[in-house]
N, C-alpha and C positions, 0 to 999 in steps of 0.2 A: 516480253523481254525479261520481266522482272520475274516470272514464273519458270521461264529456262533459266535463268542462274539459279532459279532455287533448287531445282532438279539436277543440275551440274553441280551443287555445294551438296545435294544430300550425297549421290550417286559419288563428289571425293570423301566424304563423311563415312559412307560405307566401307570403301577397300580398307581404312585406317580404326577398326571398331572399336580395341582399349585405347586410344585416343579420345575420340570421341564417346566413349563411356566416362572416362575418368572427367572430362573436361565438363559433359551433363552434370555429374553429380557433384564435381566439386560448384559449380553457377548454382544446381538446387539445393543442395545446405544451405549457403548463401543468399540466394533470395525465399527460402521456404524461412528461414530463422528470421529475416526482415520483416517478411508478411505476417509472419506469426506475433513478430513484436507491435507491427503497424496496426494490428487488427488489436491492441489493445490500446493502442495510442489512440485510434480510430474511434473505440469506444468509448476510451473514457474523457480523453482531451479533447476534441476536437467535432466528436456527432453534437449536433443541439440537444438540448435538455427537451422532453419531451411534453412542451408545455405549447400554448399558442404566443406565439411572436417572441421565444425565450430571450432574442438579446434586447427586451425592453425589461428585465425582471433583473434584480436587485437585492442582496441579502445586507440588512443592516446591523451586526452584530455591537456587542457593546464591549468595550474597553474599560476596566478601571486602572488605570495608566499610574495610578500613586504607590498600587499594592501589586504592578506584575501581573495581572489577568487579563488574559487577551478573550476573545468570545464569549462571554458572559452571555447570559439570558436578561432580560430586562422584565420589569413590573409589569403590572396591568398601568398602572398610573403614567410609567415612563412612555408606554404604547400610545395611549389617549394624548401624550403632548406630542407625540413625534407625529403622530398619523394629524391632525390638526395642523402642525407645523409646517408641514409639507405636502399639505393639500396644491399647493402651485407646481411644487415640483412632480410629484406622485399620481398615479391616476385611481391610487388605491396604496391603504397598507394592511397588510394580513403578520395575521402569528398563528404560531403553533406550539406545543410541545405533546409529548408520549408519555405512556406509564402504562408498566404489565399490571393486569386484575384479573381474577379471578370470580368467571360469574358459572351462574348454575343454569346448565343445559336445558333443553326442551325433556331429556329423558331425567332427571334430576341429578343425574353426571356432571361434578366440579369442571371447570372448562377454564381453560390459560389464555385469556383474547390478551391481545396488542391495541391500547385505545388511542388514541388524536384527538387532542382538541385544539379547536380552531376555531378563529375570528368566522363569522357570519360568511365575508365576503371572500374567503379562502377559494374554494374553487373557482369562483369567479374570475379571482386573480388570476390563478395560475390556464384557465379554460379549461377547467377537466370535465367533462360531459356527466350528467345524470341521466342513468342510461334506462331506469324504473324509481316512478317518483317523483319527487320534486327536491330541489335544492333550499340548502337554508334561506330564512327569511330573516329581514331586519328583528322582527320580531322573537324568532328563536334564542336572540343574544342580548335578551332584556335581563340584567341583575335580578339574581333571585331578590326576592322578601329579606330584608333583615332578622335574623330568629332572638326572638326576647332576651336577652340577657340571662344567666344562671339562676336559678331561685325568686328570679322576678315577674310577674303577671305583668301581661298588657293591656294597657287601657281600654284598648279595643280589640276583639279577636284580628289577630293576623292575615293576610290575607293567604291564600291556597299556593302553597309551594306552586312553582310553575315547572312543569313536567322536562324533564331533560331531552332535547329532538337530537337524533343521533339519524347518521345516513351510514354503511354499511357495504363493505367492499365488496365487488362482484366475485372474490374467489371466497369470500366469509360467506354471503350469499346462497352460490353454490354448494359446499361445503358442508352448513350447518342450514340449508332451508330448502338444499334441492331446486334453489331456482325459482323458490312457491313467491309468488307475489302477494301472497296474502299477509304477509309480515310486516307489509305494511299496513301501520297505526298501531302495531302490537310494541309492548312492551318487553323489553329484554331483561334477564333477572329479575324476574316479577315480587313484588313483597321485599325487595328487599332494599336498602338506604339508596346503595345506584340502578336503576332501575330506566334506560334510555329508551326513547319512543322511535321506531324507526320511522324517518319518511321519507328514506330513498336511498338508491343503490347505486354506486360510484361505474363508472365505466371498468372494463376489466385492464389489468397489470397498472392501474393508476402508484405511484409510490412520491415519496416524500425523499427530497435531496438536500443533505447539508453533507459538511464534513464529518466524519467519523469522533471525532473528536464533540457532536455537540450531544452527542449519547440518544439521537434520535429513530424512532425507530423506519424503518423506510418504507413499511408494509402493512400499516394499522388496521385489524379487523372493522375497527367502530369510529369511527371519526364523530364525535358531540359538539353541540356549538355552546362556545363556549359563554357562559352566562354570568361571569364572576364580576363583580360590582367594581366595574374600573372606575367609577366616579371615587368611593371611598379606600381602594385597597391602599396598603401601605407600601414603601418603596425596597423595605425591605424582600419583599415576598416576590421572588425572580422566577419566573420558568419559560416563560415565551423568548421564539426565536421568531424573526420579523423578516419580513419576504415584501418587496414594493414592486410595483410596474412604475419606470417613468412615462412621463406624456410624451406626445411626441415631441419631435424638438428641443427636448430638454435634456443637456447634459449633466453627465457623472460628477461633474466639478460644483454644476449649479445645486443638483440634488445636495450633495455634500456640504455645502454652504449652508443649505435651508437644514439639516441635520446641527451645523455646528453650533445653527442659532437658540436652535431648541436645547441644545448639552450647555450651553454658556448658564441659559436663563437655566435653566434647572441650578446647576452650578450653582448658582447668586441665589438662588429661592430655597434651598434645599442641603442644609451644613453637610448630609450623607455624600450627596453626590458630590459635593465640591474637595468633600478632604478624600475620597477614593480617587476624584483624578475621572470622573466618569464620562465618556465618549462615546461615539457613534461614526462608525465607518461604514459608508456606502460604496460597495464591491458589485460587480458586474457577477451576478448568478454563476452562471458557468465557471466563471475565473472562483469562485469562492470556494465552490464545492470540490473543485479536483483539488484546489492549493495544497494540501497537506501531501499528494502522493505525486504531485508534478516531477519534481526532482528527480525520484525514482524511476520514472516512465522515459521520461526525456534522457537520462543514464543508461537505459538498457535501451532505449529507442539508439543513441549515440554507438554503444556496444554494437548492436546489429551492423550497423552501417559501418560499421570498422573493420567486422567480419565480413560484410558483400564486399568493401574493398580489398580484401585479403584472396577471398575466392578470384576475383575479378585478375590483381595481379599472378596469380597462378595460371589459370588459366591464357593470360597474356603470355607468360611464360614458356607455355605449352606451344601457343599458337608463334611464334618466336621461334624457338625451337624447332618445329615444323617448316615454317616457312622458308629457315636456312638449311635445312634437308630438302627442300623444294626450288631450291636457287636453279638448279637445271633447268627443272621446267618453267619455271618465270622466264629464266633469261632466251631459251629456246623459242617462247609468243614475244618476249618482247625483239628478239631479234628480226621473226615474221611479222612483225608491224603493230601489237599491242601496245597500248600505251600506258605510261605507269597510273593513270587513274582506271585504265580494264584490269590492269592485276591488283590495286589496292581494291577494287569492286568486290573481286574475287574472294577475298582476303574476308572482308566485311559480310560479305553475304556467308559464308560460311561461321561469321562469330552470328550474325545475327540468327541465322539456323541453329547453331549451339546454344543460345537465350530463348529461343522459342523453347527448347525440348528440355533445358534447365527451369524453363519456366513453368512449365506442366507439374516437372517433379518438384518444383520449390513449392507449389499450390498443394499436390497431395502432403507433402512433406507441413505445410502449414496447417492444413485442414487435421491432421493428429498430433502437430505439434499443441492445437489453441486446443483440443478436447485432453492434455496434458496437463496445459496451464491454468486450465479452471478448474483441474483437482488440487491443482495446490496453489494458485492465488489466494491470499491472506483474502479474510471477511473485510478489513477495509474499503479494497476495492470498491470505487461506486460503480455502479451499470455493470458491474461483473457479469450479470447476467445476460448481457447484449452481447457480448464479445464472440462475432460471426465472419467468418467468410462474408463481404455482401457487395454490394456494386462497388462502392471506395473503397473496398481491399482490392478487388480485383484489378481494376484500374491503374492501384500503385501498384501491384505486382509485374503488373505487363510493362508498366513505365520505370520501374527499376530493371524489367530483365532487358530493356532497352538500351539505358543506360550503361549497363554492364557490358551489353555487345561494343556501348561505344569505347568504355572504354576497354576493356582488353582484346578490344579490335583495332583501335587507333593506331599501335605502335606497332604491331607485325603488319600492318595495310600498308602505313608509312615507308616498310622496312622494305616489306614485296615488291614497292612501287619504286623501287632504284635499284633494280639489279645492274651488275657490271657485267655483260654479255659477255664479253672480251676475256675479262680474269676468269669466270664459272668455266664458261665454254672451253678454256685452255687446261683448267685444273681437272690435274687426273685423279687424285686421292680421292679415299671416300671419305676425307674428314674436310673435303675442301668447302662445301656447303658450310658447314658452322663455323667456319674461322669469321663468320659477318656477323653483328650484330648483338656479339659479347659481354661489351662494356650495358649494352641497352638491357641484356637480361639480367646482367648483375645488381642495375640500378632497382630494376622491378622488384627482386629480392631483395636487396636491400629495405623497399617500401615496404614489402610483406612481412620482414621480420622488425620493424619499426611498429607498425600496427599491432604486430600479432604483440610485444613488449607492452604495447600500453594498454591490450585486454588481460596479460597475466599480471599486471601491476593490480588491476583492475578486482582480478578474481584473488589474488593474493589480499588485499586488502580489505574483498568479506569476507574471505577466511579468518584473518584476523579478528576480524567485529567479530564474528560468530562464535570464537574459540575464546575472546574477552566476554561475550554475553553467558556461556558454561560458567563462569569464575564470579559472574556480578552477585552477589550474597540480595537475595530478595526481603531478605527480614522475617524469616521464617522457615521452616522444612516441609516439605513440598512432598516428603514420601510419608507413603502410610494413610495420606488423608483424602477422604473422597468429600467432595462438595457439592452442593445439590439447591435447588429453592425448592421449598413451601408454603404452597399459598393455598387460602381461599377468604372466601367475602366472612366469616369471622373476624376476620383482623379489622374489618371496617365497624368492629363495633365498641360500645365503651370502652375507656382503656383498662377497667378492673377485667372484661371481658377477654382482652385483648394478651392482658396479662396471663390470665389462666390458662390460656390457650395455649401460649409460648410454652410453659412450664411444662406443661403436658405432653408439646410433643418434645417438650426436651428429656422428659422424664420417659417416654417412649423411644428415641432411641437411643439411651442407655441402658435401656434393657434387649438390646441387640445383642447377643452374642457374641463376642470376638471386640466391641466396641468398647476401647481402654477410656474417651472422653470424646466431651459431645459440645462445640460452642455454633454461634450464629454475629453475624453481621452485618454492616449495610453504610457502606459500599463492601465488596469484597474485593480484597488484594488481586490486581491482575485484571480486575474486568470494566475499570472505569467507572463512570457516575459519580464521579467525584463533583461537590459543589462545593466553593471554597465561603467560608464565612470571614468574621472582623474578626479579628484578636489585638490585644494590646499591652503595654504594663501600663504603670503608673503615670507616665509619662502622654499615657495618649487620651488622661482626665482634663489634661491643657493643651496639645493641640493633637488633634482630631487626625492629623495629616498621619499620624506616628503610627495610625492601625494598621494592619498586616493583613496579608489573606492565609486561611491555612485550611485546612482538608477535614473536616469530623466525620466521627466515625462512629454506628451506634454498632455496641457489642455486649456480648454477657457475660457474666462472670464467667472467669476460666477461658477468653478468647485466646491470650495470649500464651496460656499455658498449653492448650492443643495446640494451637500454630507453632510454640517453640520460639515464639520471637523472645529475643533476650531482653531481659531485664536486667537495667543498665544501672537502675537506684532505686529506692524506694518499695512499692509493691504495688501490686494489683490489683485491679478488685473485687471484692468479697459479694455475698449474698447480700450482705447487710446494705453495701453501699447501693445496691439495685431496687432501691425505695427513692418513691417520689420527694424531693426536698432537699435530697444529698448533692452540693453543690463539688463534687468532685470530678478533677480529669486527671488523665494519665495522658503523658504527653510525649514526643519521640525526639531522639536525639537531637534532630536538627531546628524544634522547634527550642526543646530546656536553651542551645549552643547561642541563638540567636536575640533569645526572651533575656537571658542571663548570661553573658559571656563570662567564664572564667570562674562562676559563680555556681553554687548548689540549688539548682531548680526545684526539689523535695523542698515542701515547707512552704513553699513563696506563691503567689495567686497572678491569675492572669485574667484579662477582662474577653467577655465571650460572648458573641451575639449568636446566638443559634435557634431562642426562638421567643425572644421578647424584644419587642422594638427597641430596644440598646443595651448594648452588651452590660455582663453584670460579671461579676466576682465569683472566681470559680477556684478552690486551689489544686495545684499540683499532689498529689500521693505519690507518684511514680514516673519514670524515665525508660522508655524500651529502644529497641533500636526502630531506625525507618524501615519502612514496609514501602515495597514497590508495589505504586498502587492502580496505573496506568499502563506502562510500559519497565520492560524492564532495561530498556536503552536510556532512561531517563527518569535519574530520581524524585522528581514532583515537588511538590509543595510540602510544607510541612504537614502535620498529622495531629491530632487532639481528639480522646477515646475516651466519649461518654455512654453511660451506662443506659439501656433499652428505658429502663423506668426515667430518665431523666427527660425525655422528650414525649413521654407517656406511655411507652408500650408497646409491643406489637411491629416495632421499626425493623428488626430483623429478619429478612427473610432468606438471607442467603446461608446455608449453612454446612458446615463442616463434621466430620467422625474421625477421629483418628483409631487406627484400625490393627491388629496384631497381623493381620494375613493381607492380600493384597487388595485393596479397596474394592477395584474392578469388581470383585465378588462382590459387594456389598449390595449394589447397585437395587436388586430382584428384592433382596431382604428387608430395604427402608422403603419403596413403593409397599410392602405387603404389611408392615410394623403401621406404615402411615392409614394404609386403608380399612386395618382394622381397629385403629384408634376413632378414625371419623372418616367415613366413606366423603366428605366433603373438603379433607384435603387432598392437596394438589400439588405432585410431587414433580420436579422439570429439571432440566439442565443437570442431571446426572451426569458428573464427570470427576475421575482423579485429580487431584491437585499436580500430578505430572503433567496431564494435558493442560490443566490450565496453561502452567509454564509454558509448555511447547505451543502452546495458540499464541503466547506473549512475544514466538521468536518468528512466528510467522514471518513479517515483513523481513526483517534477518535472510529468513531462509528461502524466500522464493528470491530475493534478488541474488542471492548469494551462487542457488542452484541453475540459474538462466547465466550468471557472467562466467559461472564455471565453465557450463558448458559449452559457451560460446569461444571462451579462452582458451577449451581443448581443443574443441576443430580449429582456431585460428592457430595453434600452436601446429597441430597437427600439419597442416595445408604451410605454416611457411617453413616447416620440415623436410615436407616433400617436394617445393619450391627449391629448396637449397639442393637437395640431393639430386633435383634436375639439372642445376646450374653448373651443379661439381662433375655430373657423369657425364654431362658433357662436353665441359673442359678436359676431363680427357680422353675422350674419344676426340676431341679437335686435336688436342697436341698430343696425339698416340705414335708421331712420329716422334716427338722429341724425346720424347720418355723413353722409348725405345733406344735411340741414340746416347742419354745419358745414362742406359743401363747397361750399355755397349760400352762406354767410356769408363764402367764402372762404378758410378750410383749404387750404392746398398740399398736392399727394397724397402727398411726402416726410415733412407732418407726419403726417397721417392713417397713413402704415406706421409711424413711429417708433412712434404711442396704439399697437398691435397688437402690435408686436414688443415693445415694453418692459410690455405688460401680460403679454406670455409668458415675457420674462425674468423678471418680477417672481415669478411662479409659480416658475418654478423654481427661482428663488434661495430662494424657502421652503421647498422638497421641499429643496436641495442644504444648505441651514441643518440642516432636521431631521435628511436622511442624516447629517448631519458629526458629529454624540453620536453617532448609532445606532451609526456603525462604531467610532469610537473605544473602545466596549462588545464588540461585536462580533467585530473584527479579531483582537483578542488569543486568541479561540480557533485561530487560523492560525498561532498559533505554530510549530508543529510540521512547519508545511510549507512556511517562509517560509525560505530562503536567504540569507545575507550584507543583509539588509534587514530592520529593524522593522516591529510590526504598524501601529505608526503615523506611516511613515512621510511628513514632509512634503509632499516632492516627490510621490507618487503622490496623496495626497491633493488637492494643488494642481492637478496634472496631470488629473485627471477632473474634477473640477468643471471647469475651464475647457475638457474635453471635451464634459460638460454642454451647459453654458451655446454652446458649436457647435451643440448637436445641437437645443437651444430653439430656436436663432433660424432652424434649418434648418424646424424642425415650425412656426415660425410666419409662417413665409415667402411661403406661398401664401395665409392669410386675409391678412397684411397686403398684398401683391400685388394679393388680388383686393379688398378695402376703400378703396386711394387708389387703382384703377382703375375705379370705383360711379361712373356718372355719378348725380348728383343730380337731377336731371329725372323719370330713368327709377325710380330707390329712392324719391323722394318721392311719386310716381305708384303703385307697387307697393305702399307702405304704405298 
């Protein structure tokens, strides 16, 4: 039975083919743009983490809650009280953290690896397979030897540095070994200070998951176990990020309790942790990791489904429309004995055919919409790289185009399903069929231009952020300069060493041609790694509570003057200041504003921990502006710019040219400048300082270009909705028009009745959209730029976009309504 009605819905599907074209493809925009969004929601929200039993896994980030810093890295010190602390609650606790180095290849080729290190019991935790080899041992993560003190013999000879055990990704593996198994027991970078044993090869696509924000890297060629002397290290010294399983049985609340108890006691034991406010939050894995891009996802996840309700009321529309042009033949079976649940059947199996063939083209339409969005999905994105058509897309897709038959099948079924035999059967006009069911199509329009209002609010409003992020002043000039890293295992030597090095290739490429000035850095503006230290005034000699956190930054003379960031007071600094002993910083607006309110920060000292177990006494020379150093939606923390020699040497490796011709060129000429200074260094991340920029608008710009375009078709589709509603009001009242054209009607009045019955429409969708966003909007918080979610202006500005786009969709019935002769409409009716 159910297969003859389908054959009877394709078989009316056919005689009606631009109906059922238009009605396919508006259902497949509709659920191809949903599926498209789903399969990222899919991927990134909602698949599990790809670890054994992921929702017993736990990321325990640290807070110093006195100075403003949310996720901190914690000690080796802080690590050994927590994982002891919560040996009841935990069935383990692991850390990690990354760092790029440069080691020397099997052919004697400088080589850019990505390293991990990591607690012994790392993989274990997480259950990642050792797929050649063996996995760490307790053994592997024994504290090296203490090394003699400077200038001093040991009593006794030392015992035998203990060999660094590294295990090694199966694409590093393959890549650099061919797959050889022989690699194992061999040493990597041989002869030289890092020198890792391999003893074993990680499963393949294995990766590392935190937020974006903990600057980790996700992909590590060398994973090392980590051997750093947690019994002694100092609490100063932070880099690990902490990863737990709970046991069974044990909840999120108890874990946290056994966390709170271990932050107290430190607290009480430890003046550091007690005046920074220092804490431990325990977060369920999965919830930790996507937290920073939720907002966004579940925003365009909401978008879509704005937009399948949009296509959906259209297509209602349609089907409406249709089936009051169908009123004959309903009423003609209902007269022979149908009953109104065989014709709303009818009704429904014909939407449910239109979702089947919507749903086909919404899946192709998805399948190049996702290989779109993964050219331009920002690098945040976690598991970007999973983002697939795969059983859970497919599944939501069929159960959205379900969905959709139901609803823009519900309301023409309902409508089908009570013909007036009596009134159709008697009416002789051909406008007699659509005089039913008018008020029901205008409401659906209405619904359409309600939605379609609260996606252009939507997209007006990253316009907005995106056209305030153009204007955001980043604290330097971005044209002219090409940026780049230089590395190699040099830098890991003395810092006299370390120093000469730097000089050399700084005095290399200034001898570039076309190259006006040449500085280096570390962190670099725009690309993160930022780790905040203590600062303080005078004030924080008495209580402790008073330190700050603020951002350093090692640079060399003349950074600021290539970068162009202004200088606010005082001056910069020199050659001379770039000698070890010079207790100078140069400091940025917001830090002088804060240090010294009202006051002249040149001249005056500030207290600075950066690499001696308590901060010391540094003074001010100079004032520049801030520098966007993360994002440039977000001005960061403050800023303090110490000199490369000041932390010994060699800390710079990210570096900048400012250039008379277009960087871009530059690019070929500093690989070839660098390799004939020392075939051992190791040139990477070659990029304009413009792209930097535009990688910083990323997140900006892929939401901006997903709600556009969702807010065009929706715009589009309840444009086209309206101009159905209007061309058919008058084709229903073609008699009346006719008669008031007869009585005399001027055809200027006759367009005003049409336009302003379609204005009228939409000024109730744009009324209803106007709550809806106001509820709405405020989830855009998180991706809105120098503009509120409810912002006036954009609000004002799309309705009267609207209200264009009404009088455009009711353009042509009014058009063709004061051009009706009345002769020929009074004749036709």
């Amino acid at each position: 039975m159910v297969i003859n009605e389908l054959k009877f819905a394709g078989r009316v599907l056919r005689k009606s083919p631009v109906f059922t074209l238009a009605a396919a493809i508006t259902i497949a925009l509709g659920v191809g743009a949903s599926t498209a969004i789903f399969s990222v929601t899919n991927a990134v929200l909602l698949r599990p983490l790809p670890y054994k039993n992921p929702e017993q896994l736990v990321i325990l980030p640290s807070d110093l809650r006195n100075r403003g810093v949310k996720d901190f890295p914690v000690s080796n010190a802080d690590f050994i009280d927590l994982r002891e602390g919560t040996k009841n609650e935990l069935e383990g606790l692991g850390g990690v953290f990354t760092f790029p180095l440069t080691l020397t290849a099997q052919d004697g080729t400088p080589e850019n690896v990505k390293v991990g290190v990591v607690t012994t019991n790392y993989f274990q935790l997480v259950g990642a397979r050792i797929l050649v080899g063996r996995d760490f041992t307790d053994d592997d993560g024994q504290p090296q030897p203490p090394a003699p003190a400077p200038g001093t013999q040991a009593a006794t000879p030392p015992p035998p540095r203990l060999p660094i055990m590294a295990i090694i990704s199966y694409e590093y593996f393959q890549r650099q070994f061919g797959g050889n198994s022989a690699v194992l027991g061999q040493s990597l970078n041989q002869g030289k200070p890092f020198s890792p044993r391999v003893v074993g090869v990680l499963e393949p696509h294995f990766k590392i998951y935190f937020p974006a924000s903990s600057d980790l890297e996700a992909a590590p060629d060398i994973f090392v176990a980590n051997r750093l002397g947690y019994d002694t290290a100092n609490r100063n010294g932070v880099s690990m990020r902490m990863i737990g399983r709970l046991k069974a049985g044990v909840t999120l609340r108890q874990a946290q309790g056994a966390a709170d108890q271990v932050t107290a006691e430190a607290r009480k034991n430890f003046p550091i942790e007690n005046t920074a406010g220092y804490a431990i939050r325990v977060e369920p894995m999965q919830a930790h990791v996507v937290s920073e891009v939720r907002p966004a996802i579940l925003a365009l996840m909401g978008a879509v489904i704005f937009l399948l309700l949009i296509a959906c009321a259209n297509v209602a529309n349609l089907l409406l429309v249709r089936a009051s042009l169908r009123q004959r033949e309903l009423a003609i079976r209902s007269a022979i004995g149908a009953t109104g649940w065989d014709l709303a059947r009818q009704i429904l199996t014909e939407a449910l055919l239109l979702a089947g063939i919507g749903a086909l083209g919404g899946l192709a339409i998805a399948w190049a919409g996702i290989r779109e969005l993964l050219n331009i999905a920002p690098a945040y994105l976690p598991r970007v790289d999973t983002i697939r058509i795969d059983t859970t897309v497919v599944v939501f897709t069929v159960l959205a185009s379900l969905a959709a038959a139901a609803i823009f099948g519900l309301a023409p079924a309902w409508r089908a399903a009570r013909p007036d035999a009596m009134v159709v059967l008697r009416g002789i006009g051909r406008s007699e069929g659509l005089a039913g069911g008018g008020l029901l199509r205008k409401l659906v329009v209405g619904l359409e231009v309600a939605l379609a209002y609260v996606l252009l609010i939507g997209c007006g409003l990253m316009v907005r952020s995106f056209v305030e992020l153009q204007h955001i002043d980043p604290g330097f000039d971005a044209s002219g300069l090409l940026t780049f890293q230089v590395q190699s295992d040099r830098f890991l030597q003395t810092p006299e060493a370390r120093a000469a090095a730097t000089r050399q290739v700084e005095e290399g490429l200034k001898a570039i041609p076309g190259v006006q000035s040449v500085t280096a850095s570390t962190p670099f503006p725009l690309t993160g790694n930022y780790s905040p230290i203590r600062w303080g005034t005078e004030e924080a000699l008495a209580d402790k509570s008073k330190y700050k956190a603020v951002d350093p930054v090692i640079v060399l003379p003349g950074y600021f003057e290539t970068m162009r960031t202004a200088l606010l007071d005082g001056r910069t600094f020199t050659e001379e200041d770039n000698l070890p002993g010079r207790n100078y910083v140069v400091v940025d607006k917001m830090l002088a504003d804060r240090a010294y309110p009202g006051q002249r920060a040149v001249g005056k000292r500030i207290l600075i921990r950066i690499q001696t177990p308590e901060p010391v006494w540094v003074d001010i020379i100079g004032v520049v502006a801030h520098q966007r150093g993360v994002s440039l939606s977000e001005p960061g923390r403050e800023q303090a710019f110490f000199t490369d020699a000041y932390i010994g040497a060699g800390a710079t490796n990210r570096w900048a040219l400012r250039t008379t011709g277009d960087p871009a060129n530059y690019g070929n000429t500093v690989r070839v400048a660098m390799k004939r200074l020392d075939p051992h260094l190791l040139v990477s991340d070659v990029l304009p300082m413009d792209g930097v920029v535009e990688k910083a608008q990323a997140n900006t710009r892929f939401s901006l270009l997903l709600i556009s375009a969702f807010a065009v078709i929706a715009a589009v589709l309840a444009g086209v909705g309206l101009y159905g509603v209007l061309a058919t009001v008058v084709r229903q009242r073609t008699s009346e028009i006719g008669v008031r054209m007869a009585l005399g009607a001027q055809p200027g009045r006759i367009f005003q009745l049409v336009v302003g019955q379609g204005l009228w429409l939409a000024g109730i969708g744009i009324a209803a959209g106007l709550f809806a966003a106001f509820a709405l909007t405020r989830s855009m918080s998180t991706m809105l730029v120098g503009v509120k979610p409810t912002d006036p202006i954009t609000f004002f500005t799309m309705a009267v976009l609207f209200v264009v786009i009404a009088i455009l969709a009711s353009w042509v019935p009014a058009w063709r309504a004061s051009n009706m002769d009345p002769v020929v409409a009074l004749r036709n009716e």
